[in-house]
N, C-alpha and C positions, 0 to 999 in steps of 0.2 A: 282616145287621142283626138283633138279637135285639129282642122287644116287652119292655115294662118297663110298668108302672108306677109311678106315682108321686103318693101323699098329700100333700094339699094342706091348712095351715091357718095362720090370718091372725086374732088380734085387737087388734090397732094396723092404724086403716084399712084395715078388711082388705079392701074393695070393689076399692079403687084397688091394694092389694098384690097383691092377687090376679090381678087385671088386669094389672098390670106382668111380676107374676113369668111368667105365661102369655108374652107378647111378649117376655120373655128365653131363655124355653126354647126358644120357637121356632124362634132363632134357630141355636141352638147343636143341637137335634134336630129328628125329624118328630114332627110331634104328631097322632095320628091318635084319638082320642077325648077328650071332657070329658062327666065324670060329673054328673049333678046335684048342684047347690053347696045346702049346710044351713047354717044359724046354728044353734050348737051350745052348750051350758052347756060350760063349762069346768070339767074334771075336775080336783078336789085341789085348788082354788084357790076360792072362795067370793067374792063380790065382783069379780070380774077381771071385765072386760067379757066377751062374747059371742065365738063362735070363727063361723069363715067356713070349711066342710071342703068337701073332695071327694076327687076321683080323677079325672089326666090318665092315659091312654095313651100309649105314647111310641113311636118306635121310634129305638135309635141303634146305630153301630159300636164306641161304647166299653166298656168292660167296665163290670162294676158298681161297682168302687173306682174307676174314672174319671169314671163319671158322677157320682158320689153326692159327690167330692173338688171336682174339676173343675168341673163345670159345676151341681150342687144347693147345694152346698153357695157358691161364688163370687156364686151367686145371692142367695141369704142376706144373703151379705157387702154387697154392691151397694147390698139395699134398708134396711139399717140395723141387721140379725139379729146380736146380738152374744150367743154362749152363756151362760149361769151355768152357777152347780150347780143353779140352782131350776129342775126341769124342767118345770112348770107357769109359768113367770113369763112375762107377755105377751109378743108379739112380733109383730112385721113381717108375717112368713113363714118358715113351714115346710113345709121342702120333705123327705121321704122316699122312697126308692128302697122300694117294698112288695112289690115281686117282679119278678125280671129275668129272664125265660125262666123254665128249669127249675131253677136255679140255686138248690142249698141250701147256704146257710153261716154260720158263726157264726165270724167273725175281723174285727178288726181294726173292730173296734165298729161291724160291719155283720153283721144278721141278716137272714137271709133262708130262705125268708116271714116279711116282720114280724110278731112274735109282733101286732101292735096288729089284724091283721088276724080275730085266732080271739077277741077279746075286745073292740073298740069298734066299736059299729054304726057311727058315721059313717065309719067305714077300711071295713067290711065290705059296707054297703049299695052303698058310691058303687062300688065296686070290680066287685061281682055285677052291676052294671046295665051295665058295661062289655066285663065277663067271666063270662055267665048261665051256659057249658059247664065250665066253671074247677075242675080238681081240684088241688088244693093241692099242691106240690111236697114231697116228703120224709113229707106227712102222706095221699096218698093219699083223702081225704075231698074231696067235690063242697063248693063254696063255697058254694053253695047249703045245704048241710045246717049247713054249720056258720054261717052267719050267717041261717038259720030260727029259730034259738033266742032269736032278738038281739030288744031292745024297739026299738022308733022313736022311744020319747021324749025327748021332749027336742030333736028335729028337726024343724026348720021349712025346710023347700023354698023356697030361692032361685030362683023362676024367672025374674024377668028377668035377674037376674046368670046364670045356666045360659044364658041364650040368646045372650047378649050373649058367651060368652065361645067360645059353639060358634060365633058369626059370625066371631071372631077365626079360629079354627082355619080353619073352611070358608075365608076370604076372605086367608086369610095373613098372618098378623101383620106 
């Protein structure tokens, strides 16, 4: 079983996506952490409503083009996540694979560590609360250092959704 991460954001319903997408993941892996969920402004889009972010823990046997194909991405499909090219345009849920073990690579439009992780707090924060000892694969650097630099603005702490979704976990979806 390899630990994974995985970036979490929702602004179409994102309370109840969020909620869903967790009871699908579930199913399909172990879900052994949920980070504190933020309402977040929405970067490069002005006007769009509000994003819903965090970071799950995971653990699973698949690799990370299987999970990320397979089962994040199937996810997506389920709850109503149809791509564009506008990579800011609302949606359902988005699910990202943000580090799979040690695992660095840059193929098949999967990078790993997400670059999102050394440049948006809401990727970097939820992630460091999960994984406080976390030295970044390939870059060597404590997560810690590189997401000390990062503002908190602009995040507001979802704590009854945070609790509500660590009872899911604790209680077994």
């Amino acid at each position: 079983m390899t630990v994974a991460y995985v970036g979490v954001g929702s602004n179409i319903e994102p309370e109840r996506n969020v909620r869903e997408a967790l009871r699908r993941l579930a199913r399909r892996v172990r879900v052994t952490g949920v980070s504190t969920f933020y309402r977040t402004v929405p970067l490069g889009a002005p006007g769009t409503p509000a994003f819903v972010n965090g970071v799950w823990c995971i653990e699973t046997a698949l690799d990370a083009f299987g999970l990320r194909r397979d089962v994040l991405r199937g996810i997506e499909e389920e709850l109503g996540r149809r791509r564009t090219g506008d990579r800011n345009a609302p949606r359902p849920i988005d699910l990202d694979v943000l580090l799979y073990g040690e695992l660095v690579v840059e193929e098949g439009g999967l990078r790993l560590p997400d670059p999102g992780i050394r440049t948006r707090a809401f990727v970097g924060y939820p992630l460091l609360e999960l994984a406080p000892e976390l030295v970044l694969p390939g870059d060597g650097r404590r997560l810690a250092e590189v997401v000390g630099g990062m503002t908190r603005e602009g995040m507001e702490p979802l704590g009854v959704l945070t609790e509500e979704l660590r009872r899911e976990v604790e209680h077994g979806s």
